[in-house]
C-alpha positions in Angstrom: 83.3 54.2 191.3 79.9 55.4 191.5 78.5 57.7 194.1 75.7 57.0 196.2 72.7 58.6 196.2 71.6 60.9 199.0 68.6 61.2 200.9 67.1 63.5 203.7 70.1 64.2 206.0 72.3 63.4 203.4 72.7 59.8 204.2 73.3 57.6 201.6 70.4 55.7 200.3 71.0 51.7 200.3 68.5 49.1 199.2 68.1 48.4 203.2 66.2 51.2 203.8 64.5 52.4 201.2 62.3 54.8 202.9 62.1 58.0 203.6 59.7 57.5 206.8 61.2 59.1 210.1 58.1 57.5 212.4 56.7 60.8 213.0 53.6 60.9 210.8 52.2 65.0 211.1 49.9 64.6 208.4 47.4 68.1 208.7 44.2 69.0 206.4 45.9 72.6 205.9 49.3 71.1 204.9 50.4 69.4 201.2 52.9 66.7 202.7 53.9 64.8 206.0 56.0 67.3 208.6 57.7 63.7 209.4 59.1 62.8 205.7 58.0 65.6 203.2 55.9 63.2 201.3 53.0 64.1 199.6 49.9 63.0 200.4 49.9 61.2 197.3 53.5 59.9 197.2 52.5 58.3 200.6 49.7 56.2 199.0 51.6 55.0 196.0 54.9 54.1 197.9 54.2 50.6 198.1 53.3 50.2 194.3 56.6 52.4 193.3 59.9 51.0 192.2 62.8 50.9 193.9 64.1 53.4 191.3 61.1 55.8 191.2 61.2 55.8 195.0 65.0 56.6 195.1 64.4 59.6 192.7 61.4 60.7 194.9 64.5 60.5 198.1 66.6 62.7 196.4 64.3 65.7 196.1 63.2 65.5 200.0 66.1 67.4 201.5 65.1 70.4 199.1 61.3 70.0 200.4 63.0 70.5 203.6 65.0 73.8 203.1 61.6 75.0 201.4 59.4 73.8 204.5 
């Protein structure tokens, strides 16, 4: 049985939702990600051309952006 991956919040990430996105885009000149999601600038911009694997892995490291935020 395999576990699930987690995500910000520590929900499971499904294939449904494969976005880290909370709607609250805080996006500041003085800051390196969004306040919403923890994205980086950059990761923001290449989300749509990421796969679904590289995007998962990005999802697992956002709850430590988090505790470091």
């Amino acid at each position: 049985m395999s576990v699930p991956e987690r995500g910000q919040g520590g929900k499971a990430i499904s294939k449904a939702r494969l976005t880290p996105c909370t709607g609250v885009c805080a996006l500041a000149p003085e800051r390196t990600h969004c306040l919403g999601c923890l994205r980086t600038f950059e990761e923001i911009a290449r989300w749509s051309s990421m796969s679904d694997d590289e995007r998962r892995a990005l999802m697992v490291q956002l709850p430590r952006r988090s505790k470091a935020a």
